[in-house]
Each structure stands twice: as structure tokens, then as C-alpha cells.
C-alpha positions in Angstrom: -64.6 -48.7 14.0 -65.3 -46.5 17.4 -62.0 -47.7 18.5 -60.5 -46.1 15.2 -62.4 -42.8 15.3 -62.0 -42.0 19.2 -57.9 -42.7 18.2 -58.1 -40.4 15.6 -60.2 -37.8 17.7 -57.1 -38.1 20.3 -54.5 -37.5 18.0 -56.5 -34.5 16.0 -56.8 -32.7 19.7 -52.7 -33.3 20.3 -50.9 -30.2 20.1 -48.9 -29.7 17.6 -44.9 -28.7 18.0 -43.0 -26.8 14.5 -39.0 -27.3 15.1 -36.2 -27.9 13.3 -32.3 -28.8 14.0 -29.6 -26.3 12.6 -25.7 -25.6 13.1 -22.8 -26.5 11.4 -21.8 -29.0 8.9 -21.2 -32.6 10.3 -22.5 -32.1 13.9 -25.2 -34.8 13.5 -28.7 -32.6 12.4 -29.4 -34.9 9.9 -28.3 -38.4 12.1 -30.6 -36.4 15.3 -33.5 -36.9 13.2 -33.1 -40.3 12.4 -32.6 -41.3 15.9 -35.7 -39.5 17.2 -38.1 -41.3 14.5 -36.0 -45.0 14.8 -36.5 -45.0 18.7 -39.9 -43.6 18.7 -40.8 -46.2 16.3 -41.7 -43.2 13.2 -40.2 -45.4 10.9 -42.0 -47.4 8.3 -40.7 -51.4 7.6 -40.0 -50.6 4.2 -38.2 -47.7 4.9 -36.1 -49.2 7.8 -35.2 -51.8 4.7 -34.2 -49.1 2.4 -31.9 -47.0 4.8 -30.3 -50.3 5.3 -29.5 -50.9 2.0 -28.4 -47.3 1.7 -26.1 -47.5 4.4 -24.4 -51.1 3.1 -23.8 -48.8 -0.3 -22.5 -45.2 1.0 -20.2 -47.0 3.6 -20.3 -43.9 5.5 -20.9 -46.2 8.9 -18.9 -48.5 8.0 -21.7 -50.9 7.2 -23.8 -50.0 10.3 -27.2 -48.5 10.0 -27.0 -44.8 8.7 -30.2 -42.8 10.0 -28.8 -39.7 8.6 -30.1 -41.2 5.1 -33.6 -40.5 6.4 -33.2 -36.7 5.6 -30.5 -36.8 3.4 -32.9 -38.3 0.5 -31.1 -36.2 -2.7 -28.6 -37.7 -4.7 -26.1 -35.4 -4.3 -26.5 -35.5 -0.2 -25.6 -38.8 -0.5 -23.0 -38.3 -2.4 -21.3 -35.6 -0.3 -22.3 -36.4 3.1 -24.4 -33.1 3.6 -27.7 -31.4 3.6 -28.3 -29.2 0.8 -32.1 -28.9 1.2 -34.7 -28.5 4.0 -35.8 -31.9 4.1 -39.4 -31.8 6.7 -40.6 -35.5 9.1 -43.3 -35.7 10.6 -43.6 -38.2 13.9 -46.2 -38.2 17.0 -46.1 -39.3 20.4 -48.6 -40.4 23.1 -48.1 -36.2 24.1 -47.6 -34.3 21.2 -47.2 -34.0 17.5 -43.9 -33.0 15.6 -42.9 -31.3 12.2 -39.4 -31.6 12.0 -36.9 -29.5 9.3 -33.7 -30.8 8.8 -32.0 -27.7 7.8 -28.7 -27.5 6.0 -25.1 -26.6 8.3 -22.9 -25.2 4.8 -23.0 -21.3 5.0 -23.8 -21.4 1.4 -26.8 -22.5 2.2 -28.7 -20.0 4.6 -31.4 -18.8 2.6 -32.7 -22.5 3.3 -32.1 -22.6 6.6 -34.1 -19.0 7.1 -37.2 -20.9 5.3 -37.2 -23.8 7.1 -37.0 -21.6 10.5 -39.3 -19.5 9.3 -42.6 -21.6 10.4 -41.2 -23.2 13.8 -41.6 -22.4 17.3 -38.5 -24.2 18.8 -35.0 -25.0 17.2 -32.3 -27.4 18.2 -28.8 -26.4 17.4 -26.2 -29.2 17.3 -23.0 -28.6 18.5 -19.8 -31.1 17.8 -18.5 -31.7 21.5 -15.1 -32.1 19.4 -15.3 -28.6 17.9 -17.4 -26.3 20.5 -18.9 -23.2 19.0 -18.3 -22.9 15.8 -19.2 -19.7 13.2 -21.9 -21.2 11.5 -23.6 -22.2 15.0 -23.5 -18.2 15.5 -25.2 -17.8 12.0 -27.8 -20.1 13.0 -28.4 -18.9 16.7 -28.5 -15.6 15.0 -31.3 -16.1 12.5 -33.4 -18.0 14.6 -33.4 -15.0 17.2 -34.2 -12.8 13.9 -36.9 -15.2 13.0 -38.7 -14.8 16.9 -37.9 -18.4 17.7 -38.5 -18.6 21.6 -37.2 -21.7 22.4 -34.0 -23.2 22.0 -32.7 -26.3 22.6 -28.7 -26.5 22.7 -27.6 -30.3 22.2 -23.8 -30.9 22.4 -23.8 -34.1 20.1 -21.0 -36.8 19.7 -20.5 -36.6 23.5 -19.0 -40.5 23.4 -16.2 -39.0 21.0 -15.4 -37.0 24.0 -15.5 -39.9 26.7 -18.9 -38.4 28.0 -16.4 -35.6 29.6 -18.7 -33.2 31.7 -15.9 -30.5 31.8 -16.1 -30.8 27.7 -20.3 -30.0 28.0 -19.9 -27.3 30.6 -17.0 -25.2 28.7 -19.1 -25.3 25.4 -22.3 -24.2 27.5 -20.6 -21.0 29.1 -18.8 -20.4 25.4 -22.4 -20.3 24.2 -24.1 -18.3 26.8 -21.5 -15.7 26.7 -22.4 -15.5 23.0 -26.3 -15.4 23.7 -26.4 -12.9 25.4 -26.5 -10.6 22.5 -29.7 -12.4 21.4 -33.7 -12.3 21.9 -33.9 -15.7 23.1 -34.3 -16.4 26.9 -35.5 -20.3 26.7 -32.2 -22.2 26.2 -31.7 -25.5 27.3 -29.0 -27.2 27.5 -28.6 -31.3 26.7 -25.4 -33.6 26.1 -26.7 -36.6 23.8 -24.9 -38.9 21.4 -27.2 -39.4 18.2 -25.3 -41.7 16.8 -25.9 -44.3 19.7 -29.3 -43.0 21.0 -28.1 -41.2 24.5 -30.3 -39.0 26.2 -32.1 -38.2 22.8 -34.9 -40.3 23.6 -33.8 -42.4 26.6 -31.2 -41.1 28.9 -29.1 -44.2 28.6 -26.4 -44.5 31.6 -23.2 -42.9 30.2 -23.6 -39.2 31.2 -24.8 -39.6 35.4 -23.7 -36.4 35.8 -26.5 -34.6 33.2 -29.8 -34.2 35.5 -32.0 -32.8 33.0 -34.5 -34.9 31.0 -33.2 -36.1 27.4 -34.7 -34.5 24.4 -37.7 -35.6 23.7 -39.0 -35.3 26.9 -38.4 -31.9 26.9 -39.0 -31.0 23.3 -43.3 -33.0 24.8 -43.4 -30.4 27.8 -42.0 -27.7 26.8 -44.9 -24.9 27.0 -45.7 -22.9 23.3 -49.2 -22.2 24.4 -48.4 -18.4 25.3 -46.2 -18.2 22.2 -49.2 -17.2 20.4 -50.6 -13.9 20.1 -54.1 -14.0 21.3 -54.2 -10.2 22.1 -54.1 -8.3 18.6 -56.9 -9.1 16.5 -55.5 -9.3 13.1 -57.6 -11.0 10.4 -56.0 -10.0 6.7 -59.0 -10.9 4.0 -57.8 -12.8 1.1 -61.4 -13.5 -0.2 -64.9 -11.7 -0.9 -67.1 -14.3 -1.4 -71.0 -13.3 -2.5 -72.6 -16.4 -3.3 -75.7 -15.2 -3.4 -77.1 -11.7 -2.8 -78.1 -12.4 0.3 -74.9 -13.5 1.5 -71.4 -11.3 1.7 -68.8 -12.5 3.7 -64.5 -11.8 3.9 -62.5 -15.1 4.3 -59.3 -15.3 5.7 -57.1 -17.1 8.6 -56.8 -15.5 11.6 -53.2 -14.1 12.3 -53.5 -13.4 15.3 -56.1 -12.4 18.4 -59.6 -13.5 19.2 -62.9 -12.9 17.1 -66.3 -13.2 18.6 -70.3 -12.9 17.2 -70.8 -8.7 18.1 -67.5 -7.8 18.4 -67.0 -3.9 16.8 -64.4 -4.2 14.3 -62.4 -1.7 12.2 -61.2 -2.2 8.4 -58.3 -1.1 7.3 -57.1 1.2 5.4 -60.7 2.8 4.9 -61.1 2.3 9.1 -64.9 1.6 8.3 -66.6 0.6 11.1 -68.9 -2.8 12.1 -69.4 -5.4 14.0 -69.4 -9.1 13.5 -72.3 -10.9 12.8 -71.5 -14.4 11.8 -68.3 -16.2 12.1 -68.9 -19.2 9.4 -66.8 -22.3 8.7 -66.9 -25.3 6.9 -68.5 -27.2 10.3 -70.8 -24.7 10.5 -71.2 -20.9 12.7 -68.9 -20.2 15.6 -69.3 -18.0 18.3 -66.1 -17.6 18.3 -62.8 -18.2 16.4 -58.8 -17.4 17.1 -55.8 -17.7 15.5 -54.4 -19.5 13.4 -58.6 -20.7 12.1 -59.8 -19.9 9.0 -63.2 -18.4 8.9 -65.6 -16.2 6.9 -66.7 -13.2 8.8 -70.0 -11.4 7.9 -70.5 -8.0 9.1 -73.3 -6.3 10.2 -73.0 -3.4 7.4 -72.2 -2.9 4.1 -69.0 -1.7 3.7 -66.2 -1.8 1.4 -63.8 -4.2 1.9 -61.1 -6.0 -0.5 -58.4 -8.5 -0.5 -55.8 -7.1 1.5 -57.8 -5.4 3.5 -57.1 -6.4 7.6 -59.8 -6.6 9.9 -58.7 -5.1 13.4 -60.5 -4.2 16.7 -60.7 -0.6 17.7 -58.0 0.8 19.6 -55.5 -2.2 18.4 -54.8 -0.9 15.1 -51.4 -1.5 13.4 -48.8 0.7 12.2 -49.6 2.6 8.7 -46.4 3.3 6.3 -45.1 3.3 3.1 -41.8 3.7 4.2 -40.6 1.0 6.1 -37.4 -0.5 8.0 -37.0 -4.3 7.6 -34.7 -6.8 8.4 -33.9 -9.1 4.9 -32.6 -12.2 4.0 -31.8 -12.1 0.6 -31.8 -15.2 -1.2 -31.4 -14.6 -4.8 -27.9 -15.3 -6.5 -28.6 -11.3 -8.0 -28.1 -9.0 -5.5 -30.0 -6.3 -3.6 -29.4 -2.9 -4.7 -30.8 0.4 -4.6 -33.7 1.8 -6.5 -34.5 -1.6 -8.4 -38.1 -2.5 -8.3 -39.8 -5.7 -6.3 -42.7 -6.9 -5.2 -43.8 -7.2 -1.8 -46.1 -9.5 -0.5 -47.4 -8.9 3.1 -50.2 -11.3 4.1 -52.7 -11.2 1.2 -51.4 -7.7 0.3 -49.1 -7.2 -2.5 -47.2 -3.7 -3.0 -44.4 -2.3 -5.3 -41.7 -1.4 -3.9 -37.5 -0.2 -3.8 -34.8 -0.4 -1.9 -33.7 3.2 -0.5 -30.6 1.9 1.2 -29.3 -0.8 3.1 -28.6 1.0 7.0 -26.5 -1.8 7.6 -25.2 -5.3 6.9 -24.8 -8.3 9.8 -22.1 -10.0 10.2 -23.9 -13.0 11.8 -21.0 -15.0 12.7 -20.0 -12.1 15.5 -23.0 -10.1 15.4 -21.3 -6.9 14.2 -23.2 -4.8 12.2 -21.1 -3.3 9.3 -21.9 -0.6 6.4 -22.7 -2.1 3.1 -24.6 -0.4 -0.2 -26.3 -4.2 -0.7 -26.7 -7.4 -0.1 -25.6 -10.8 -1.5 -27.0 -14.1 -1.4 -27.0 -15.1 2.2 -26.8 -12.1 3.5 -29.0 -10.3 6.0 -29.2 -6.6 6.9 -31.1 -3.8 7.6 -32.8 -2.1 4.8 -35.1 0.9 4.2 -38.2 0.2 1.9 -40.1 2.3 -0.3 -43.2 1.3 -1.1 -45.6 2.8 -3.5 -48.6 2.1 -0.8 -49.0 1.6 2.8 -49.2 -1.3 4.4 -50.9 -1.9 8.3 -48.1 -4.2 9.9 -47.0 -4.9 13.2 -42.9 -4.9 14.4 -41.8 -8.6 13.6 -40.9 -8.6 17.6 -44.5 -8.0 18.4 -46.7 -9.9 15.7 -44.6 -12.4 13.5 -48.4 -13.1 11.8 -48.3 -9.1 10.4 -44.5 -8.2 10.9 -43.4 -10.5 8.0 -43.2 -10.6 3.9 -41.4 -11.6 1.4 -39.8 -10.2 -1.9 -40.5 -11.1 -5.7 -38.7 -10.4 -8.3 -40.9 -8.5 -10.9 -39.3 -9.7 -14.0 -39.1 -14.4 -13.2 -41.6 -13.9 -10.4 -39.1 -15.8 -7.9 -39.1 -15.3 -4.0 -35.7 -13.5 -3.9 -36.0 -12.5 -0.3 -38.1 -12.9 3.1 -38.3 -9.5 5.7 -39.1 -8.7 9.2 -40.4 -5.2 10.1 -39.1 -2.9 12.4 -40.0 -0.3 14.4 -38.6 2.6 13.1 -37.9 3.9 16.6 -36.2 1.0 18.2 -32.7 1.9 16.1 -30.5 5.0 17.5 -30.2 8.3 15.1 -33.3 6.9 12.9 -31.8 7.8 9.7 -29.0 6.3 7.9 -26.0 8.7 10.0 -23.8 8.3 6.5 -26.4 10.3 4.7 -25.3 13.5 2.7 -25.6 16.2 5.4 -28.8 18.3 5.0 -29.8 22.0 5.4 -30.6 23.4 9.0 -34.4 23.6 10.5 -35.3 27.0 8.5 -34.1 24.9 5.0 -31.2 27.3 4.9 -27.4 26.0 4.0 -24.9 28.4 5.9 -21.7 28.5 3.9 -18.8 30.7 4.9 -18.1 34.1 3.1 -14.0 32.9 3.5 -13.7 30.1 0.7 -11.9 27.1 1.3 -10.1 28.2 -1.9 -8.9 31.4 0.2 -7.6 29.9 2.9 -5.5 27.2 1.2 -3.6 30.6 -0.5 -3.4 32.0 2.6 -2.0 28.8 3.8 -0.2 28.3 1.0 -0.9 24.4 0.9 -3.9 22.1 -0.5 -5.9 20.8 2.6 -6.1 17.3 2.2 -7.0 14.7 4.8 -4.6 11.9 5.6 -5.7 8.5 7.2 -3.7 6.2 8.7 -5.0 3.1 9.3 -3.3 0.1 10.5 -3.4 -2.9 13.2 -3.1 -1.7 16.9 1.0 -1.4 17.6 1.3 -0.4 14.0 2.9 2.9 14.9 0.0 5.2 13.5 0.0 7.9 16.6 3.8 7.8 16.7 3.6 8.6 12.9 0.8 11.2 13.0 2.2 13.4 16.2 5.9 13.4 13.9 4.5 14.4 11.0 2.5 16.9 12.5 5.7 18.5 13.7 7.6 18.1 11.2 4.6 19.9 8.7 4.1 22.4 11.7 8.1 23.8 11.8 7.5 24.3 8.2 5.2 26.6 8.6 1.9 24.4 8.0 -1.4 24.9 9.5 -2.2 21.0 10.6 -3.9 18.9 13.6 -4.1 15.5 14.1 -7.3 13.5 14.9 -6.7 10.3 17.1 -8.9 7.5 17.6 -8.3 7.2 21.4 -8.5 11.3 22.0 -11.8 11.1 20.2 -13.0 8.6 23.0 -12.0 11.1 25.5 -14.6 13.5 24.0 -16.6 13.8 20.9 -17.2 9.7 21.4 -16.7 8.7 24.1 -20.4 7.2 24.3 -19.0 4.8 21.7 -17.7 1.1 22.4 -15.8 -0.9 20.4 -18.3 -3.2 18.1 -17.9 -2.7 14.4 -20.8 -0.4 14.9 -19.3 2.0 16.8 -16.3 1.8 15.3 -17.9 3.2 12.2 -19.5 5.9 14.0 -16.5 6.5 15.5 -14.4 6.8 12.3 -17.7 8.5 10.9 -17.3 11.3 13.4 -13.4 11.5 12.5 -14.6 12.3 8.9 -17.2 15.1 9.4 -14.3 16.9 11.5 -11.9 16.5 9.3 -14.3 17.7 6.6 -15.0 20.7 8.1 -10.7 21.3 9.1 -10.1 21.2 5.4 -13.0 23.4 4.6 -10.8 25.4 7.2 -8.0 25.0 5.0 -6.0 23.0 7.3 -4.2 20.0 6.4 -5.7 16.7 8.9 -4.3 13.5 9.9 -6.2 10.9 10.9 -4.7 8.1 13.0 -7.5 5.2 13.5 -7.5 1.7 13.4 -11.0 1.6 11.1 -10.7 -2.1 10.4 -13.2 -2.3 7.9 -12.8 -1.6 4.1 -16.6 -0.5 3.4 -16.1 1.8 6.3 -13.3 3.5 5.4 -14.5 4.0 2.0 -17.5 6.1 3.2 -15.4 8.1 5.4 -13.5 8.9 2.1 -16.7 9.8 0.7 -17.3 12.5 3.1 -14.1 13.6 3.3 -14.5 14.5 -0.2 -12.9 12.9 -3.7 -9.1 13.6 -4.0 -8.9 15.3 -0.3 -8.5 11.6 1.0 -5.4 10.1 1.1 -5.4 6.7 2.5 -2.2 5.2 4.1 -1.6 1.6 5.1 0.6 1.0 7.8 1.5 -2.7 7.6 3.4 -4.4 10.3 2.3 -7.5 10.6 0.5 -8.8 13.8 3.3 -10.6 15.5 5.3 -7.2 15.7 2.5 -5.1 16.7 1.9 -7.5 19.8 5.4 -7.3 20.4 5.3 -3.6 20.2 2.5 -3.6 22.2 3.4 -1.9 26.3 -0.2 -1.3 27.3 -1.4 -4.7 27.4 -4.4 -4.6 25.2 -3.5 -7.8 23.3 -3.1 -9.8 26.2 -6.3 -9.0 27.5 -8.0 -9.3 24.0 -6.4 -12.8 23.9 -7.9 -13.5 27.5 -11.0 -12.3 25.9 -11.4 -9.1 28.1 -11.9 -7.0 25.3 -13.9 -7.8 22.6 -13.8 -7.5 19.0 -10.3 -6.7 19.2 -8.9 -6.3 15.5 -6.2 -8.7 14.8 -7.5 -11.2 17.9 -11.0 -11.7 18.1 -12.1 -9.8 15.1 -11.0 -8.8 11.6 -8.9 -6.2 10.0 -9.8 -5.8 6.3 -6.1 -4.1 4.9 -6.7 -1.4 2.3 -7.3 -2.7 -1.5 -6.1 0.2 -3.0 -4.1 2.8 -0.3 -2.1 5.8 -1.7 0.8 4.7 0.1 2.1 1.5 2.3 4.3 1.8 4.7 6.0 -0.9 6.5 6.8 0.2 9.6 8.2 -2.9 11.1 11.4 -2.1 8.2 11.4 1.6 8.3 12.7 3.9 10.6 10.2 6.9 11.8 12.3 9.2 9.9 12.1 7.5 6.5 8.1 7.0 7.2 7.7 10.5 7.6 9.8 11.7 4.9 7.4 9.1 2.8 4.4 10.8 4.0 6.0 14.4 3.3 7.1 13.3 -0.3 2.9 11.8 -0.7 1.4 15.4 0.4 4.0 17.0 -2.1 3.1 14.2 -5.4 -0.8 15.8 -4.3 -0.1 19.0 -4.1 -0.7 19.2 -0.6 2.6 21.1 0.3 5.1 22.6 -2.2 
């Protein structure tokens, strides 16, 4: 019997590691898993028996044993060859005890992966040696860098479908650091391993000499997570007042974060009464002192007011206060997020109403771009500005993941329907959202010109219009833009052009070429050729502007019916033959990034005023098509 209690003493003391394996369908999560519990012996007789069975009936091994069936425990799984669910093990070793979530690779599936990533402190993403870096192994790097993962574990699986090749490992590894390096993770490692047949997962095995590092498991014992907690910010959120008896008052809760100790001054929030700490009682009995992540009931030295959802802080330490707040979201509800509905949102043992005010912008977590967007669908994740109808005391995610997260409920089937991450307002450039409605100067004044619009079209005698041309690079929009401008400027027209590439020269030439900045570039574009209409002058716009959502705001400000949107569509192949500056070849030798039409997308217009196919006609007939648009508006007479 001593024997029994001192080995379950040494396995209660072992500490404990939260990870989970992610990345794209079929690159061996599921089989990983198996292999880790089989070889360190995890697996139970019975169980061993049943997979066996299993894996005699799906013939997906052709009759050899399938670990994957360990995870994969739904019906349907089985049935298609995939995770659909987060499916959790638990295993121990003579170092260290693991919770393990097999999380699902489909893309349809992200909301499950962000839960099952939400409570872990390492994550391995598998990577097919066959297929290298794939989107979805982006998505999944992405979110766990959203979710403050710290360490990550890269393994490049089916290595003997590659012959073991070391040039195979160390292309994918540069393909992924290169892609890393946008990310807030700076613990990758690196491992070549075969799950299938066991290689360095938890023996090296003798088929890779070239790899030096230790196999996985190894690393995943030793790998330190001790300093991953935050022991520095007291944050104690009460979920309970329990008065037992009248001489006895305490706050329960779990510690979030920081250390609490018997006389420590302590501040409540949001009344910021002041005490200090009395007793710190558990179940076992008083501590002198407790840290996170303990549960404990705190009695204070005075009576003072305090509630569920109340947070118990340490002077000086306090958290942020707001009620309107910047979050990252993953939205997980088949209803989408849109403005001004009402939710719930539950922070800690807090729960506020809340809305929506607008979504400042959507990821693109494939490439990291971020891109303009009024909501957000299932599976997506972007950054939103809340409203809520009280305060709450939070941390940034980035600092405190114990106060920096919540989730949102639906009011109406009380369903989680989303999980966010705060923000610090200041860490995103121009605060507000720059698409906003322009505003009134600092004295709330709104200067307006004493010469109408109005007066100077009939002084003009035209309608000033805007007219964008948006195509793929080589698509012949500048060529286009400059004729036209001539040939409207001989008749007598008051016109300019705006060009992407002049703008960079100038007004944004602090801009780079990520989706981002192409829609601040394009943004910039509008407000000036806003304010040259307002001058009565006819503008044309010549700009790439790739994205659909983008250009339709830039319409927006332009102003309804002054925006005329023109498609120039020559295909790819011709605009790279076109092309004498070299800017396709170097996008192809990946020089320049996010290069629409090579390494990133062009969304054509859905619904364009006019489409011209420059590839089949002649400058002349394009510009007489433009000229014969600005007439059927009223533009030009």
C-alpha cells in the first residue's frame, strides 16, 4: 500500500504538458497520436484489440494496425478518413504528463481547432514531406500564434515516402521560417519523423543519421513551460461569496494569474476598495500562500463590497478599464457576425452585453493579409470593435491570456458562437477604423466651400465622375488612363489622372504592398479623388486594387453614381508577356511578395460598368469605349 501511495505522490508532483497536433488534412495528426501512446505503452489490451479489429474492417492499412483509429473514434471519421472533432488523450511518462488534442486539418473545421488550441501550451504541426507547406498549415500556425502558443514543434511526417531525403526536410524548414516570421512565436523546432513506422517520434530509429536533434518526445519531456506562466500580475476574478456563517466571509475563485500571500494589500475592482489578505483557505486547509492556476477562498481583512465578477488585483498592477474594446474573434457560429446585433460576453466570471461596432478588418490566415470586410463567417477571424454596455478590467491577450480572453453567446439559443482576444487599442496604426465617414475638424466645425460642386460642373460644363480602372499588372490601365486623359483634355475637359505607382512616389510612399496597404493605398486614391470631383473635375484612377471588398468601399467614398468602375481583363498570360519591367519574374522568384496574379489573389469585378479586353482591343477602340461610358453617365456631352 506505501508502494501505491508514494507512486501516486510521484505522478501527482509531475508536471503537466497541454499540446495538441494541427495542420492539414492527411499529414498524419491523428496516426502521430497513436504512435506516441502505442510506443509509450498508453494503450490499454482491450483497446489495442479493438483498433485491431478496426483496422482489419476500414482497410485503410491495408490490414496492418491503424493507430489513427485511436482519435478518429466517430462514425463518420471512420468513414471518411478524417478528423471532424477534437478528440483529447491523455498519456504520462517517467518525466511528465501529457493532454493531447487531436485537432481536425479540413478548413471547415477551424472553430474546433481554435478550442482545442485554446487551453495548450505547445502545438505540433504536421507537415506531408510529399506536399511541403500547405494553406491550411498557414491557418493553423496562424491561430496558434493568435491563441499565445509559445512553443511549436514543426514535424515533417511521412519522411520514408520521401526516401528519408534531408534536402526534402531542409527545403520545407526554410519554406516555413520564411513564413514565420510574420508570427509571435520564437520556440520552433524542427523534427523529421515517420509516424506511420515510429521514427524519431519516440525512438530515433536509424533511417534519418543526418537529423541530430532528439525525436519528439524527448523534446516535447524537456522542453521548459515553467516561465510560460504569469506569476507577476495578480489577477484573482471572484466567482463566489460564500458566508457560511456570520463570522465567516470569504471570495472564491482560481487564480489567473500572479502570486497571493497572508497580508498582502489588495485592490477590488471596479469599486478599487482597498484590504489586505487575511486568510487564504482551501480545501487542505490555510495557505500562506497561493499562485496561479489554485483555487482558493480569500478573506479580507475589511468589510467591503465585493461580487462575482469582481477581480482582485494588487495596487499598482491594475488592469485596463473599458467598455469599448478591440478584440481579435473567431467566429464559430454558422450565423454570421454583424453589426449592432446583441451578445453576450463572458470574461472570466463576468458577463456583459454587448455589440459589434465594426469589424476593422478581416484575416486572411492562409497569407496573413489583412483585408476589409463588414463581418464575419464561420471560420473566420478578424478584428472587431466591441461595445459593451459595462466595463470590463482585462489585460491585452499578448500580456495575460488568463484576463485577455472571452467568449461570445448568442442571447437568443445561449450557444458559444465565438471566442476573443483583447487588444490593446494602441498597438494598431491610425486607432480608428481609417474607412470611417470623415468627421468635423478639432473646433466641431465642417468647412464646406462657398463654390458648389454643382457650380463648377456648369462652369465645366461636364459631370465629375470618378473612373477606376482596375486590372492585373500589364493590363494596360496607365497606358489607358494617360490617353484618355488627353483625349478628354483636347476637348476641352478639366481632368487628372491618379496612378498607383505615382502615389507611392508621394502621398504613400510609406505603404508596402500587403493587402493592407494596398487598401490604404487605394483608400488614399479615393479621398483625393473625392475631393477633385468636389472640384468639379473629372478623375481617373489607374490601380491594381485586387480586392472586391476594397474596392467597393473606395466606391463608397467616392460617392454613389460618381464611381464608375472599369475592368480591364487581359488575362494573366498576356500581361506577363506584356510585362518589360520585370516584376513578374521577380514575383515568381518570390522577390516580391503578394504579387497579384503570382503569389496572391486578384478578385475581378462582380459587377463593373464596363469591361474591356485589352488583349483584343486596340488603344483607340478602348478609349473611344471609355469616352462613349462618361457620355451614357452624363459625364461629358
Amino acid at each position: 500500500m506505501t508502494d501505491i501511495h508514494a507512486y501516486l505522490e510521484r505522478h501527482q508532483q509531475k508536471e503537466l504538458l497541454r499540446l495538441l497536433t494541427c495542420g492539414s488534412v492527411d499529414d498524419g495528426k491523428s496516426t502521430l497520436i497513436g504512435r506516441l501512446m502505442h510506443d509509450t505503452r498508453a494503450i490499454y489490451e482491450d483497446q489495442l484489440a479493438a483498433i485491431r479489429r478496426d483496422s482489419v474492417r476500414q482497410g485503410t492499412t491495408g490490414g496492418e494496425l491503424d493507430l489513427a483509429l485511436l482519435t478518429d473514434g466517430l462514425r463518420a471519421e471512420r468513414e471518411q478518413g478524417i478528423t471532424i472533432d477534437v478528440a483529447y488523450r491523455y498519456f504520462s511518462t517517467d518525466r511528465r504528463k501529457f493532454i493531447i488534442a487531436d485537432c481536425p486539418g479540413h478548413e471547415q473545421y477551424t472553430r474546433n481547432m481554435a478550442t482545442g488550441a485554446s487551453t495548450c501550451q505547445l502545438a505540433i504541426i504536421l507537415i506531408d514531406a510529399r506536399h511541403g507547406v500547405m494553406p491550411q498549415t498557414r491557418r493553423h500556425s496562424y491561430i496558434c500564434s493568435l491563441l499565445g502558443i509559445k512553443h511549436l514543434v514543426v514535424a515533417i511526417n511521412k519522411m520514408d515516402l520521401v526516401g528519408f531525403d534531408e534536402a526534402v526536410f531542409e527545403d520545407i524548414r526554410r519554406a516555413y521560417t520564411d513564413f514565420a516570421a510574420g508570427l509571435q512565436i520564437h520556440d520552433i523546432t524542427f523534427i523529421p519523423i515517420s509516424a506511420r513506422d515510429g521514427d524519431n517520434v519516440v525512438e530515433a530509429g536509424g533511417r534519418m543519421p543526418w537529423y541530430q536533434g532528439p525525436p519528439l518526445l524527448a523534446h516535447l519531456e524537456t522542453v521548459h513551460i515553467a516561465s510560460d506562466r504569469n506569476l507577476s500580475d495578480l489577477r484573482l476574478p471572484v466567482q463566489l461569496v460564500l458566508r457560511p456563517s456570520h463570522d465567516f466571509r470569504g471570495f472564491a475563485g482560481s487564480i489567473a494569474s500572479g502570486v497571493l500571500r497572508v497580508g498582502d494589500e489588495v485592490v477590488v475592482l471596479p469599486s478599487r476598495a482597498r484590504s489586505t489578505v487575511k486568510r487564504l483557505v482551501t480545501f487542505d486547509g490555510d495557505l500562506e500562500e497561493a499562485h496561479a492556476p489554485m483555487a482558493v477562498t480569500v478573506v479580507l481583512a475589511d468589510e467591503v463590497d465585493v461580487s462575482r465578477g469582481d477581480v482582485i488585483v494588487r495596487p499598482g498592477g491594475e488592469p485596463q478599464q473599458a467598455s469599448e474594446v478591440e478584440a481579435m474573434v473567431v467566429w464559430m457560429d454558422e450565423r454570421p457576425l454583424v453589426r449592432g446585433r446583441s451578445y453576450l460576453i463572458k470574461h472570466n466570471t463576468r458577463t456583459v452585453p454587448g455589440e459589434l461596432e465594426a469589424v476593422l478588418h478581416r484575416v486572411d490566415v492562409a497569407t496573413l493579409e489583412r483585408r476589409p470586410a463588414d463581418g464575419l463567417a464561420m471560420n473566420e477571424i478578424g478584428r472587431c470593435a466591441l461595445a459593451l454596455h459595462r466595463p470590463l478590467n482585462f489585460d491585452p491577450y499578448a500580456v495575460n491570456q488568463a484576463t485577455g480572453g472571452f467568449i461570445i453567446i448568442d442571447r437568443t439559443t445561449n450557444g458559444t458562437v465565438g471566442a476573443g482576444m483583447l487588444c490593446d487599442r494602441g498597438d494598431r496604426s491610425g486607432g480608428a477604423d481609417p474607412w470611417a465617414a470623415p468627421g468635423v475638424d478639432e473646433g466641431g466645425r465642417d468647412h464646406r466651400s462657398a463654390v458648389t460642386r454643382e457650380a463648377r460642373e456648369e462652369r465645366f460644363g461636364q459631370r465629375a465622375v470618378t473612373l477606376l480602372l482596375t486590372g492585373l499588372p500589364g493590363s494596360g490601365k496607365a497606358t489607358l488612363a494617360y490617353a484618355l486623359e488627353q483625349r478628354l483634355f483636347a476637348a476641352g475637359r478639366a481632368v487628372t489622372v491618379l496612378y498607383g505607382p505615382a502615389m507611392r512616389r508621394g502621398l504613400a510612399r510609406d505603404l508596402g504592398y500587403g493587402a493592407d496597404d494596398r487598401s490604404e493605398n487605394l483608400r488614399r486614391a479615393a479621398e483625393v479623388a473625392r475631393l477633385f470631383n468636389e472640384s468639379g473635375l473629372i478623375c481617373i484612377c489607374a490601380f491594381v486594387a485586387p480586392h472586391e471588398a476594397v474596392r467597393a468601399r473606395a466606391r463608397q467614398v467616392i460617392g454613389p453614381g460618381r464611381a464608375l468602375e472599369v475592368h480591364l481583363s487581359a488575362p494573366l498570360d498576356v500581361c506577363r508577356a506584356r510585362d518589360r519591367t520585370g516584376l513578374y519574374a521577380r514575383a515568381d522568384a518570390g522577390e516580391i511578395k503578394a504579387f497579384p496574379g503570382v503569389s496572391a489573389a486578384y478578385e475581378a469585378p462582380v459587377a463593373p460598368d464596363l469591361v474591356l479586353p485589352t488583349h483584343e482591343l486596340g488603344e483607340a477602340a478602348c478609349v473611344d469605349a471609355l469616352v462613349e461610358l462618361l457620355r451614357s453617365r452624363g459625364a461629358v456631352g
